[in-house]
GULUM-98289 format. One record per atom (N, C-alpha, C): atom name; residue number from 1; x, y, z. Coordinates in pm, whole numbers, always signed. Example, Ala and Ser with C-alpha at 12.3 -4.5 7.8 and 13.67 -1.06 7.14 Angstrom:
<pts>
atom, seq, px, py, pz
N, 1, +1319, -569, +780
CA, 1, +1230, -450, +780
C, 1, +1320, -330, +780
N, 2, +1285, -225, +708
CA, 2, +1367, -106, +714
C, 2, +1290, +3, +787
</pts>
This chain:
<pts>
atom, seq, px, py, pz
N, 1, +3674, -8973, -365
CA, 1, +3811, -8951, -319
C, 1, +3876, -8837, -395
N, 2, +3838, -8836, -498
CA, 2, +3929, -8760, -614
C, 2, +3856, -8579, -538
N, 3, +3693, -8578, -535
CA, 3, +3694, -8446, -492
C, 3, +3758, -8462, -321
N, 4, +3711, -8498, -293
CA, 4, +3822, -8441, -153
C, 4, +3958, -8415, -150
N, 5, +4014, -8473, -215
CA, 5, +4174, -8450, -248
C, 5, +4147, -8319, -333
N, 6, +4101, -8253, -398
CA, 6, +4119, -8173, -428
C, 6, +4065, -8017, -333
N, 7, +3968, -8108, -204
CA, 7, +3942, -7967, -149
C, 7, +4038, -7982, -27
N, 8, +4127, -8077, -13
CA, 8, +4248, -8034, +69
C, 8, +4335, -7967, +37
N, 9, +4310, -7963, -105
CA, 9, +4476, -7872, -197
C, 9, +4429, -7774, -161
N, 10, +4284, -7723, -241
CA, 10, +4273, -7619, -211
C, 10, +4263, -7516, -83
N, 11, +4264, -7621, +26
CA, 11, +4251, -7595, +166
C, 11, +4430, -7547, +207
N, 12, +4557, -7626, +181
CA, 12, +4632, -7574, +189
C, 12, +4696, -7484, +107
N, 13, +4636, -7416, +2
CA, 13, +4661, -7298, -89
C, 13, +4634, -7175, +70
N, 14, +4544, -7189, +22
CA, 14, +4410, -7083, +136
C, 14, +4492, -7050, +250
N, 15, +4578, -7156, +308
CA, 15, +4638, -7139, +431
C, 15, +4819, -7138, +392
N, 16, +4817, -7150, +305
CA, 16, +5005, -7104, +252
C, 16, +4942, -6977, +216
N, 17, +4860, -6920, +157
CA, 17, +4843, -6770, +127
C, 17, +4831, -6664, +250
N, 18, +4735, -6737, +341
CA, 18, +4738, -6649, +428
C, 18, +4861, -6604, +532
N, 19, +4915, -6748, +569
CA, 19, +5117, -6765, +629
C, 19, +5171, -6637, +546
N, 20, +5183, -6654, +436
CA, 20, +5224, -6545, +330
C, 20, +5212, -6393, +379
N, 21, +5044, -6363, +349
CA, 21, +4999, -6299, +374
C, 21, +5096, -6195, +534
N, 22, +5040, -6242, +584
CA, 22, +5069, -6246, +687
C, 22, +5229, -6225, +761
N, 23, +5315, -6274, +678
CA, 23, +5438, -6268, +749
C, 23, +5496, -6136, +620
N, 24, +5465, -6114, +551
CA, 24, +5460, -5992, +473
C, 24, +5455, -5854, +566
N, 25, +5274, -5855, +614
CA, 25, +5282, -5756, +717
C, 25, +5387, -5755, +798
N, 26, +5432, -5843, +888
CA, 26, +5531, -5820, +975
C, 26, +5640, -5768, +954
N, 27, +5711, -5800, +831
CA, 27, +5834, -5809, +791
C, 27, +5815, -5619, +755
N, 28, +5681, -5592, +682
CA, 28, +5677, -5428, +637
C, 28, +5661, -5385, +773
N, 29, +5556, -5426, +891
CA, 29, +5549, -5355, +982
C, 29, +5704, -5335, +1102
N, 30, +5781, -5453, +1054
CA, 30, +5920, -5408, +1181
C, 30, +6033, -5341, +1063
N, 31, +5988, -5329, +924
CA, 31, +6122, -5252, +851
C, 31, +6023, -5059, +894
N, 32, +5905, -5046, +932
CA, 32, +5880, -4919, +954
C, 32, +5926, -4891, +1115
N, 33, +5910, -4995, +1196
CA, 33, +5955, -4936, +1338
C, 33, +6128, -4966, +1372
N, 34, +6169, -4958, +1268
CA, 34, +6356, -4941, +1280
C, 34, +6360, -4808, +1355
N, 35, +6508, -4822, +1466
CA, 35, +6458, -4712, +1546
C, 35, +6585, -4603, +1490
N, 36, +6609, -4608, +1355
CA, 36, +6641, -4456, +1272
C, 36, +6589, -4426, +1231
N, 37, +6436, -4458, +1244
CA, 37, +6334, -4332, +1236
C, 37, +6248, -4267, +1327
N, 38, +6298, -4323, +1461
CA, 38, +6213, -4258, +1577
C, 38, +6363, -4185, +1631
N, 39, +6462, -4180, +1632
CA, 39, +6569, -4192, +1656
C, 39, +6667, -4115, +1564
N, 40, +6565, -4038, +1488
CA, 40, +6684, -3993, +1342
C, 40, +6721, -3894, +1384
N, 41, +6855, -3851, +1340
CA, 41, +6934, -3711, +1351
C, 41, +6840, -3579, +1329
N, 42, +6843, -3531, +1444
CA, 42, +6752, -3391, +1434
C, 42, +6862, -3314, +1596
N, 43, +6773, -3199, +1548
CA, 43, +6838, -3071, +1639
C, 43, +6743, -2980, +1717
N, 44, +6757, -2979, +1831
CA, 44, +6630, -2939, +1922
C, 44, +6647, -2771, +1904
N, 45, +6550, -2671, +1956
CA, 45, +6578, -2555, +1971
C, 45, +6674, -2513, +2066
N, 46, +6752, -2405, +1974
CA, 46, +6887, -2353, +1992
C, 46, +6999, -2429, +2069
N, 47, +6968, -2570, +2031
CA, 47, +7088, -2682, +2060
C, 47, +7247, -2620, +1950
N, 48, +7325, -2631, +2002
CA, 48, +7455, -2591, +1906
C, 48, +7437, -2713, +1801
N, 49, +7561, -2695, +1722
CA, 49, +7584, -2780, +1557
C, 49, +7709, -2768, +1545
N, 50, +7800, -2877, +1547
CA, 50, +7944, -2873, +1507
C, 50, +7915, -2851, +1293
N, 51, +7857, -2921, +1292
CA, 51, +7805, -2898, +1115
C, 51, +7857, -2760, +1047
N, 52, +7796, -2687, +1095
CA, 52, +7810, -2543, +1045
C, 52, +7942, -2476, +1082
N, 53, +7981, -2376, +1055
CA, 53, +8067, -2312, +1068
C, 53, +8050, -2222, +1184
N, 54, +7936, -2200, +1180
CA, 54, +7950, -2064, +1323
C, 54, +7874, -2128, +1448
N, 55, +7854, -2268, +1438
CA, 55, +7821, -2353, +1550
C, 55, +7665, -2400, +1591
N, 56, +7622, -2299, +1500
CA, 56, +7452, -2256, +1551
C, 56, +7410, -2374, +1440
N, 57, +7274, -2438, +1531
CA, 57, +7182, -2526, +1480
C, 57, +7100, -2473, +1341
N, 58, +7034, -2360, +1406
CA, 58, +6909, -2263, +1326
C, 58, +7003, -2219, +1238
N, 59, +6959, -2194, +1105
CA, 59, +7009, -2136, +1011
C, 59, +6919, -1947, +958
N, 60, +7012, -1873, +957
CA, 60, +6956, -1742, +976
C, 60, +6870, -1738, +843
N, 61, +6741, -1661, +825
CA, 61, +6679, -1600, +679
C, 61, +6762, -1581, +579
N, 62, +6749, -1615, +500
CA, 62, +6845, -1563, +345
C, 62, +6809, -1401, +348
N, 63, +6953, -1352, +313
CA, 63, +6919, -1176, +359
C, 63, +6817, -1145, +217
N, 64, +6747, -1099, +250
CA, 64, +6601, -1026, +151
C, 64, +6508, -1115, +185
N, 65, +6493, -1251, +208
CA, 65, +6395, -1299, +244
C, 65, +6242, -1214, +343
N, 66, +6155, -1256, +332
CA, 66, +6037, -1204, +367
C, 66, +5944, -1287, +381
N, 67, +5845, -1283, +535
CA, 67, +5821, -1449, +603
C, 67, +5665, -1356, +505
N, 68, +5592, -1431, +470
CA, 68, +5430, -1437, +427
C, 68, +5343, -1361, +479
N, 69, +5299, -1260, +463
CA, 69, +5235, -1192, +540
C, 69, +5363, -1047, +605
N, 70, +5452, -1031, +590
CA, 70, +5535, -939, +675
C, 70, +5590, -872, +572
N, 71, +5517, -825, +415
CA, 71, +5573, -744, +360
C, 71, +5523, -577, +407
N, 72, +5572, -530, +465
CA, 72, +5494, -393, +506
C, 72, +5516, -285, +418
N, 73, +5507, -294, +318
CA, 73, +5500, -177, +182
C, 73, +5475, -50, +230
N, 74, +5377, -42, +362
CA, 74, +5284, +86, +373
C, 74, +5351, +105, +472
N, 75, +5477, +213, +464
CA, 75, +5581, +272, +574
C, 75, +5514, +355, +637
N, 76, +5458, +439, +591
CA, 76, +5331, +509, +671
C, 76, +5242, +480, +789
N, 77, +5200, +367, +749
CA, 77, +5145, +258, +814
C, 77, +5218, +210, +931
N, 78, +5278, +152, +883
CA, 78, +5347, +53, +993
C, 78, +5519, +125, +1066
N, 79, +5508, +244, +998
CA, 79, +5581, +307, +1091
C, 79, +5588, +420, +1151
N, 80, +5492, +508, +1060
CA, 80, +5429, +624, +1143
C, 80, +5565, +753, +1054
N, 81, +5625, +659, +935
CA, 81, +5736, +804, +956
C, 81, +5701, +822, +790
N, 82, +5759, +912, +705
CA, 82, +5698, +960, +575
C, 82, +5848, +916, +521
N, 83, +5909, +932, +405
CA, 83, +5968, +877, +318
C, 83, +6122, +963, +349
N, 84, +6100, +1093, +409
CA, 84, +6232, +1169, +480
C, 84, +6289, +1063, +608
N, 85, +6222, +1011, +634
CA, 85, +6229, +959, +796
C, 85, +6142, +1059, +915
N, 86, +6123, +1155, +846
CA, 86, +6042, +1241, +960
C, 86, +5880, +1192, +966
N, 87, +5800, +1192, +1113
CA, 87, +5678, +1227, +1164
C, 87, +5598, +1225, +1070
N, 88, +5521, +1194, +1014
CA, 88, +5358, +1211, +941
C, 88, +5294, +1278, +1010
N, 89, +5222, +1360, +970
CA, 89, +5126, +1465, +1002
C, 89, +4966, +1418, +940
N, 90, +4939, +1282, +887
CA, 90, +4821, +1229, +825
C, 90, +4806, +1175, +924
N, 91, +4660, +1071, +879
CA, 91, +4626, +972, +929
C, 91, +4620, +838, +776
N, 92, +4719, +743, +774
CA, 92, +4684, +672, +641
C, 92, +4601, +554, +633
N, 93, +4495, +588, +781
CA, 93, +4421, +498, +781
C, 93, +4299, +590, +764
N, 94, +4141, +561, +738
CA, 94, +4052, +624, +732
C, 94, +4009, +628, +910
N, 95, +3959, +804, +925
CA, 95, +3936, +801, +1080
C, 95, +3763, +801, +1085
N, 96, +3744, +715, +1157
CA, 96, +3547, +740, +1144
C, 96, +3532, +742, +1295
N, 97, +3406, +744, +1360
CA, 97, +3347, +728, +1467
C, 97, +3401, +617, +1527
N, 98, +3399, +456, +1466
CA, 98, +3411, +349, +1511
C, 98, +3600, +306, +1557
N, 99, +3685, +418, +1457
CA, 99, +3817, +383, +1509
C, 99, +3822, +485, +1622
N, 100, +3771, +587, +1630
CA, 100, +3825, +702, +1780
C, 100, +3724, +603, +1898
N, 101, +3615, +552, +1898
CA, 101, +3600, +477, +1971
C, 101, +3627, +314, +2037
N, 102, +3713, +283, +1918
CA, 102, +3788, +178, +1975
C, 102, +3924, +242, +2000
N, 103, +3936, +388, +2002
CA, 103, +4102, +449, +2007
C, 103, +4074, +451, +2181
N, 104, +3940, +525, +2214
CA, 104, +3859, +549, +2331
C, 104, +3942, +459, +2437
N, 105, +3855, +312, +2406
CA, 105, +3858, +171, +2453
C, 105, +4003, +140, +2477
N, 106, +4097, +125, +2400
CA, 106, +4232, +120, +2381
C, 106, +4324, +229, +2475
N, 107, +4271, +326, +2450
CA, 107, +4330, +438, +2528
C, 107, +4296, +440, +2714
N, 108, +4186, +393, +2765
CA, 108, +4146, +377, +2890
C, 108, +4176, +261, +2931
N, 109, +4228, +131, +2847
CA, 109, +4275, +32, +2925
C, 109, +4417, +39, +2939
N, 110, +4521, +72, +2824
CA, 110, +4672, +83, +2842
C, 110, +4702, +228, +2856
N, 111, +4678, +336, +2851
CA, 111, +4732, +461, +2882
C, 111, +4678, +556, +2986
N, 112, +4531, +547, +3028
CA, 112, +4494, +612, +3114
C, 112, +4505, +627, +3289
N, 113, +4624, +461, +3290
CA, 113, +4658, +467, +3402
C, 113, +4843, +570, +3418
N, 114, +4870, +626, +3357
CA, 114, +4969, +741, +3367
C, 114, +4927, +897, +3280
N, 115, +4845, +866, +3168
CA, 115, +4802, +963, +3135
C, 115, +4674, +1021, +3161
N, 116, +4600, +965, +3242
CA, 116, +4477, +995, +3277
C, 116, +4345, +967, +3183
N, 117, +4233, +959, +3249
CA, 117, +4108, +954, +3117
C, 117, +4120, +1068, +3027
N, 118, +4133, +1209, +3088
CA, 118, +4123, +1303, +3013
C, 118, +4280, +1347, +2876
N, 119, +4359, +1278, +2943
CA, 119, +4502, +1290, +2868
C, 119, +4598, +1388, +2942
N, 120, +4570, +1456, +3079
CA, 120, +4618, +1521, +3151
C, 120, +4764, +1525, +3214
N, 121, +4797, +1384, +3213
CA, 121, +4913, +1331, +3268
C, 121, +4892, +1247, +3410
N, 122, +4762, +1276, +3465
CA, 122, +4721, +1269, +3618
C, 122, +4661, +1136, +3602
N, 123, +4724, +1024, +3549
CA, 123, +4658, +878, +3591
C, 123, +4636, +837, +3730
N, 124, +4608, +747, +3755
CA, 124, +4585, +660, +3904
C, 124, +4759, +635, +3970
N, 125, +4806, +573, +3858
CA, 125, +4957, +550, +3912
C, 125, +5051, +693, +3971
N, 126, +4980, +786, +3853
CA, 126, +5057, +961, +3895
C, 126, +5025, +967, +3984
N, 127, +4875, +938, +4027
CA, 127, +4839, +1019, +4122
C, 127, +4846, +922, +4300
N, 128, +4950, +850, +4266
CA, 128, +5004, +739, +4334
C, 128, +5174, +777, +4380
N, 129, +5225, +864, +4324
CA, 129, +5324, +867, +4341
C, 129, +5443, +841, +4167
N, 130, +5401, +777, +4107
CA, 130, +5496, +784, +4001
C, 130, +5517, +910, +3894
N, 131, +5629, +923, +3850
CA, 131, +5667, +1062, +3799
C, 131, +5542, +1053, +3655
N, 132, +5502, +1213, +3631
CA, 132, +5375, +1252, +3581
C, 132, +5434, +1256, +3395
N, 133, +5356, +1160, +3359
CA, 133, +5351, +1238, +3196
C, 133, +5346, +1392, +3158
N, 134, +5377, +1445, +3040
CA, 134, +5328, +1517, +2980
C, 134, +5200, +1562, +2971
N, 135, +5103, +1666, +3013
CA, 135, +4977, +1659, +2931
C, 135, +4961, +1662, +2826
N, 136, +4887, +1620, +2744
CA, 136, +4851, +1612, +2600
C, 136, +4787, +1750, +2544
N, 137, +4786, +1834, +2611
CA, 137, +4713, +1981, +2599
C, 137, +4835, +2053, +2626
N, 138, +4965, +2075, +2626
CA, 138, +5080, +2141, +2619
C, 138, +5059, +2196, +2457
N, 139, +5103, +2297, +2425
CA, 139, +5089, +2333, +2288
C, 139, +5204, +2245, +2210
N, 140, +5330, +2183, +2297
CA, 140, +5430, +2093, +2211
C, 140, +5361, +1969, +2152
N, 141, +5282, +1926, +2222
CA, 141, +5193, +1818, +2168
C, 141, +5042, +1838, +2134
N, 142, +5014, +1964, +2158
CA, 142, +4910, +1965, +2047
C, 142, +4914, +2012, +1891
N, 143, +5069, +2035, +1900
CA, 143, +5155, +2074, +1726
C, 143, +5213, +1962, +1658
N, 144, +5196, +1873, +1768
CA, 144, +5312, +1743, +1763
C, 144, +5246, +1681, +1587
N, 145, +5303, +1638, +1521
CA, 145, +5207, +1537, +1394
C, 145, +5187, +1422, +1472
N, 146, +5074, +1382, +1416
CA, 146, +5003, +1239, +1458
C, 146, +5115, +1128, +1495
N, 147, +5219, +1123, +1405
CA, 147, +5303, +1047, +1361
C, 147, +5364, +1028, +1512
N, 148, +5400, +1106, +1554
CA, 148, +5448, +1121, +1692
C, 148, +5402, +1037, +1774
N, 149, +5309, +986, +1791
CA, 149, +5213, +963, +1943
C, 149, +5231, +793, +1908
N, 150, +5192, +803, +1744
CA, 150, +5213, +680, +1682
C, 150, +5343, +550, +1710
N, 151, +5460, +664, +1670
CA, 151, +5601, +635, +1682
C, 151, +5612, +598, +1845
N, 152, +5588, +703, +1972
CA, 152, +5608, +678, +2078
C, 152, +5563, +525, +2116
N, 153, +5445, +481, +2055
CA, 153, +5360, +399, +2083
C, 153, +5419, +248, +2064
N, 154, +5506, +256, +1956
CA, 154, +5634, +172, +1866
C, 154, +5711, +130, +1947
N, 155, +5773, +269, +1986
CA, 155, +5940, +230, +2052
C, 155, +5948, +304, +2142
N, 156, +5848, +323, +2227
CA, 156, +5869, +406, +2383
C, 156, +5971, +543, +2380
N, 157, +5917, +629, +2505
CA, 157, +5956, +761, +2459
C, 157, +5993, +783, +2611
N, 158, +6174, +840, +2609
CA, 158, +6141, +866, +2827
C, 158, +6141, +745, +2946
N, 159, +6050, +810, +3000
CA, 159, +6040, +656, +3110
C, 159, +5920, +570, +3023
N, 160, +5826, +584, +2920
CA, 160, +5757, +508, +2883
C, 160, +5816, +379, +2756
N, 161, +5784, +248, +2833
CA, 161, +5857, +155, +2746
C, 161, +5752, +136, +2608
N, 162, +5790, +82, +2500
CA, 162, +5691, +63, +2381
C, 162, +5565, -45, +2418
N, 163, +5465, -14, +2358
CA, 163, +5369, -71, +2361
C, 163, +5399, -151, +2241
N, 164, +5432, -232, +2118
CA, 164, +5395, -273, +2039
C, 164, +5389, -392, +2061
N, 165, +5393, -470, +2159
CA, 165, +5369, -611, +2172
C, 165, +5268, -630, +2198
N, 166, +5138, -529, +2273
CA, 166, +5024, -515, +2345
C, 166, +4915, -453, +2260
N, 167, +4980, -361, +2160
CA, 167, +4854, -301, +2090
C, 167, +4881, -347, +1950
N, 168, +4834, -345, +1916
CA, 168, +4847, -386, +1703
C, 168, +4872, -244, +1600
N, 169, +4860, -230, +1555
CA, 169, +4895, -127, +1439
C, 169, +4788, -74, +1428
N, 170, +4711, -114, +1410
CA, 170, +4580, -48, +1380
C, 170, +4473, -5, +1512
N, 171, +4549, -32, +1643
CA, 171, +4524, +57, +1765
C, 171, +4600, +146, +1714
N, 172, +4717, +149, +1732
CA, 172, +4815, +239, +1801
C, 172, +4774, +321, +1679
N, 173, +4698, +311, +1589
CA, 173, +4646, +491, +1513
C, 173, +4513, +510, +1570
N, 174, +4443, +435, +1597
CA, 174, +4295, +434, +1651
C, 174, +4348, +517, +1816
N, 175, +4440, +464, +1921
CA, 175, +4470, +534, +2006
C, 175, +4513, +715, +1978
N, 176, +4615, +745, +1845
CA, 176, +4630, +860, +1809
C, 176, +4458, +912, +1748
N, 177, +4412, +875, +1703
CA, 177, +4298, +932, +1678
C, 177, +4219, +1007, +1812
N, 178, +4237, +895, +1878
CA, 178, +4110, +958, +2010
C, 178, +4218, +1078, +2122
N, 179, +4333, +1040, +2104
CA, 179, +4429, +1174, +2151
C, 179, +4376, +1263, +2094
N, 180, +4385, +1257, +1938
CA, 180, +4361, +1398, +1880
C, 180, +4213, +1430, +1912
N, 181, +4122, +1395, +1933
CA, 181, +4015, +1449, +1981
C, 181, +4005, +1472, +2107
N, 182, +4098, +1391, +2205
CA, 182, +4101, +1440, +2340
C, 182, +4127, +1611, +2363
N, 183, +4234, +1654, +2262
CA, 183, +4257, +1784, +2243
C, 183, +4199, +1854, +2166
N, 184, +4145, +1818, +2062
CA, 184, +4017, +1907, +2026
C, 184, +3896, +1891, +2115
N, 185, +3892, +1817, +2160
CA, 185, +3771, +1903, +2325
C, 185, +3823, +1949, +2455
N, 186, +3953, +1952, +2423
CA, 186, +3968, +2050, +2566
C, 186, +4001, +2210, +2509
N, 187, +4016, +2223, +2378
CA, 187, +4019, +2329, +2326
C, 187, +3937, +2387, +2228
N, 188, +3805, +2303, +2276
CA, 188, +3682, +2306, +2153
C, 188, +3611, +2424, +2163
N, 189, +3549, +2515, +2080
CA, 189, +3403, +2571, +2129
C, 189, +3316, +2532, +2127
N, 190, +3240, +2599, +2165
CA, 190, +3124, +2548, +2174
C, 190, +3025, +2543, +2133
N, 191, +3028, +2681, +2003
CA, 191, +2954, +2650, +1862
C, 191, +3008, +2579, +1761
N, 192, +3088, +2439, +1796
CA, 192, +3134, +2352, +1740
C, 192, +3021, +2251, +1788
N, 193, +2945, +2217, +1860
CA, 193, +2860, +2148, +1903
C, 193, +2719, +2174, +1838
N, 194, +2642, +2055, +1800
CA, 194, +2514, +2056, +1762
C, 194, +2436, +2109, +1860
N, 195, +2327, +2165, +1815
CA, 195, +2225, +2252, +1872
C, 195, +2125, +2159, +1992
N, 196, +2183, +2018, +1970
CA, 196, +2127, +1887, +2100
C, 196, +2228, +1914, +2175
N, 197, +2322, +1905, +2157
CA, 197, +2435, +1943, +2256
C, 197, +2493, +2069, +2337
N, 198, +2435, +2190, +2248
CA, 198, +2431, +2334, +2308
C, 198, +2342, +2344, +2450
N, 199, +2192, +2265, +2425
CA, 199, +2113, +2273, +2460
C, 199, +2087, +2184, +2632
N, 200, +2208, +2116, +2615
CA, 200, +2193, +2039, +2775
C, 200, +2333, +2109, +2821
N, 201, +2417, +2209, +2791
CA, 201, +2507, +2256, +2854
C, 201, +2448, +2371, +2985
N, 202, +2425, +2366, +3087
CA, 202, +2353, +2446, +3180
C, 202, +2412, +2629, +3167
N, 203, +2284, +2689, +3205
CA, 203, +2342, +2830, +3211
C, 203, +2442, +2910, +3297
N, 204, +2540, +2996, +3297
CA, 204, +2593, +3018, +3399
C, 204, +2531, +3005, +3518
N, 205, +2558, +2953, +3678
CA, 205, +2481, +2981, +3753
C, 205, +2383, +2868, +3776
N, 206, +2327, +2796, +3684
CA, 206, +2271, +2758, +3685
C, 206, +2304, +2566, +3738
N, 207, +2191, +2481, +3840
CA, 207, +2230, +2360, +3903
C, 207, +2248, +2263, +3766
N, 208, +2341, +2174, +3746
CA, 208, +2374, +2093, +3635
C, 208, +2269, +2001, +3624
N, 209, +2202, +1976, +3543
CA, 209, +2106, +1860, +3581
C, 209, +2194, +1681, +3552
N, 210, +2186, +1609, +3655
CA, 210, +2260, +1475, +3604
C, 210, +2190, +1384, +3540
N, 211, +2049, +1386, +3488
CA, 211, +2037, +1353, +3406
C, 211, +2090, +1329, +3239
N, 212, +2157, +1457, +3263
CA, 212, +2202, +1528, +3088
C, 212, +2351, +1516, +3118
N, 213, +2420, +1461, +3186
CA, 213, +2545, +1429, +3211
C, 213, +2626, +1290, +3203
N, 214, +2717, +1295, +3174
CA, 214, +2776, +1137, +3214
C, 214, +2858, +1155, +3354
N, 215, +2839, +1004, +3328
CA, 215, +2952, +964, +3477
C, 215, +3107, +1042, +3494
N, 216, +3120, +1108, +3605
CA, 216, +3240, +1164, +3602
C, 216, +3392, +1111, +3601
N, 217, +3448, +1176, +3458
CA, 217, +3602, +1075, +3458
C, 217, +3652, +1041, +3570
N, 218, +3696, +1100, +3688
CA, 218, +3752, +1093, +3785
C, 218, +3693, +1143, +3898
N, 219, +3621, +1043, +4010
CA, 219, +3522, +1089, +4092
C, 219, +3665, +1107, +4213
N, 220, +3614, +1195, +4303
CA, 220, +3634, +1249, +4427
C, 220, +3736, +1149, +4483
N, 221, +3838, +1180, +4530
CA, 221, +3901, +1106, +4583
C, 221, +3993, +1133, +4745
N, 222, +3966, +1063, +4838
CA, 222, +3987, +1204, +4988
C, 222, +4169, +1136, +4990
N, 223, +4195, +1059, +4899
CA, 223, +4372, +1100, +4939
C, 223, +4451, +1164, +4882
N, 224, +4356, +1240, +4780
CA, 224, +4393, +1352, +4746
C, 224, +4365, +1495, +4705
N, 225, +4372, +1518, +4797
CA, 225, +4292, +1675, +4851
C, 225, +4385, +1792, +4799
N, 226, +4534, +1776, +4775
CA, 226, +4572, +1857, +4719
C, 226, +4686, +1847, +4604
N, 227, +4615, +1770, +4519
CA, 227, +4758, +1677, +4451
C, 227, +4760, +1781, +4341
N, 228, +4882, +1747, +4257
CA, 228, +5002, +1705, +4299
C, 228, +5104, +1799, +4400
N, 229, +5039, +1879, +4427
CA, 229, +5149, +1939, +4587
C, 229, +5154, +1844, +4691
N, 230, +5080, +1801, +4736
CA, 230, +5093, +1710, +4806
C, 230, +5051, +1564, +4780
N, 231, +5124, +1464, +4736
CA, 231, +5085, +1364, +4623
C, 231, +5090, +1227, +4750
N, 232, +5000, +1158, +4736
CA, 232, +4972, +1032, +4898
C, 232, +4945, +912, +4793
N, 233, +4955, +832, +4897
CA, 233, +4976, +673, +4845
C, 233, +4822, +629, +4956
N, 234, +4689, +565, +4929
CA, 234, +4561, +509, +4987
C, 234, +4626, +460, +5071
N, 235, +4574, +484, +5255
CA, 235, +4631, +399, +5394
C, 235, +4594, +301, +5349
N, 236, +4641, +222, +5408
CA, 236, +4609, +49, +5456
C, 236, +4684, +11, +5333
N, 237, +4761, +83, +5239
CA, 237, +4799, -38, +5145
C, 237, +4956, -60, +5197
N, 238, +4984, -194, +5182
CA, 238, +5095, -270, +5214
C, 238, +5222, -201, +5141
N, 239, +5363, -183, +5162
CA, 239, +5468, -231, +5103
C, 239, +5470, -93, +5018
N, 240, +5403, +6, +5068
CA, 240, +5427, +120, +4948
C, 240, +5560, +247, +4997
N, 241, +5641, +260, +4915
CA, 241, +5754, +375, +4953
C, 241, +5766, +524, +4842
N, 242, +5825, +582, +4863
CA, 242, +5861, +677, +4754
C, 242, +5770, +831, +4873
N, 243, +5808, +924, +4794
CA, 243, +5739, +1057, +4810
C, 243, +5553, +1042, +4845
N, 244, +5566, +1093, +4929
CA, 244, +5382, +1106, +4972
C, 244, +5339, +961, +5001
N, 245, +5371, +851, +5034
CA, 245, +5370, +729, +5040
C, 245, +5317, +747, +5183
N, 246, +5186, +691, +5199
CA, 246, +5101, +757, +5361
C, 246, +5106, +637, +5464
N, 247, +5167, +628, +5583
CA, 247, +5188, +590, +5669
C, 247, +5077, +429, +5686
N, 248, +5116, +316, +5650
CA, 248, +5048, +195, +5719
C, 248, +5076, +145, +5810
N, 249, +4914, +82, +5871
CA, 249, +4922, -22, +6001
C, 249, +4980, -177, +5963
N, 250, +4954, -168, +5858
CA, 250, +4951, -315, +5780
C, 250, +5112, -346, +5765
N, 251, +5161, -474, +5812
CA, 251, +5332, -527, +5822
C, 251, +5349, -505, +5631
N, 252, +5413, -479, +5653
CA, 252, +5510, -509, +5470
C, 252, +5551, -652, +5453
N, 253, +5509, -693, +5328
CA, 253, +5479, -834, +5267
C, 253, +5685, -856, +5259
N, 254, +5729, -980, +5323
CA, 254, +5839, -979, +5274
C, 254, +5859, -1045, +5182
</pts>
């Protein structure tokens, strides 16, 4: 008798501990789901604030502050202008093969549709009807400093709006790089060329071989036979107006 009475005590220990146990959790688990903390005072984006004085939720940068990463020390760099405020005439990045060919790449996807492959001014869109760039072979811009093309590239120049949301910093000099070589080969000689390269240029007179050639920047195009004197918009396209804009069968999209 005596051990069994004692393994009932211990039987209701075991089970007052666990009751215990147990109503513990609950009591911690409903003091965490109080609903002033799903529910707590907060402020959504650009919700107003009676709090403050000037009404606004967001509180502005402390003036000098500087977010991690956005110290731009290298004005050169990141702005294309020299310590007067005027144009740079450097490059303060190193120029090799691999940046004029990603300037290349960069330059034929965002600029060559108004400035052309060659830098001419004669893009697809010019040659569409919209008013013509500059060529890049004008002597004003082949004097221009680098800095220039750079800057335009920043904060848009004219009818051209800025690119800097689209290209990075380190295009928009890689793009000035391959400009500047666009114009040193349209004004190159030709004992500037290696003796492999002298050597597939054909003789006066002589049939070009296309083997020794590349694909032509701008192949043949019959709607425009005499541009820009007479500047046409491709038939059949829908909804097109302005100057030289060529007559469609096709209804206009309303």
């Amino acid at each position: 008798m005596r051990r069994s009475a004692i393994k009932r005590r211990q039987m209701r220990v075991h089970a007052n501990f666990g009751i215990g146990a147990i109503a513990a959790i609950a009591l911690f688990t409903a003091a965490c789901s109080r609903l002033d903390m799903q529910d707590q005072p907060k402020y959504k984006p650009q919700r107003p604030s009676d709090f403050f004085a000037d009404g606004r939720s967001e509180r502005p940068p402390v003036p000098g502050a500087i977010a991690r990463g956005a110290l731009y020390e290298d004005e050169a760099y990141y702005t294309g202008k020299g310590p007067d405020g005027n144009d740079i005439d450097y490059f303060p990045i190193t120029v090799d093969k691999d940046l004029i060919v990603r300037g290349q790449q960069r330059f034929d996807i965002y600029c060559s549709p108004c400035h052309g492959r060659i830098g001419n001014g004669m893009g697809m869109i010019v040659r569409r009807g919209f008013k013509q760039p500059p060529s890049y072979h004008t002597d004003r811009l082949r004097n221009a400093p680098v800095g220039h093309f750079y800057d335009v590239m920043t904060n848009g120049y004219g009818g051209m709006l800025n690119y800097a949301a689209q290209v990075s910093v380190r295009d928009r000099w890689a793009i000035a790089s391959y400009i500047r070589a666009l114009q040193y080969a349209e004004n190159g000689n030709v004992n500037d060329l290696s003796a492999e390269a002298r050597n597939q240029i054909p003789a006066p007179g002589k049939e070009i071989n296309p083997d020794s050639v590349y694909e032509p920047i701008s192949p043949p195009d019959p709607d425009f036979t005499d541009f820009p004197n007479v500047p046409a918009t491709p038939k059949g396209v829908p909804g097109v107006h302005g100057a030289g804009a060529a007559p469609s069968n096709q209804p206009e999209r309303k």
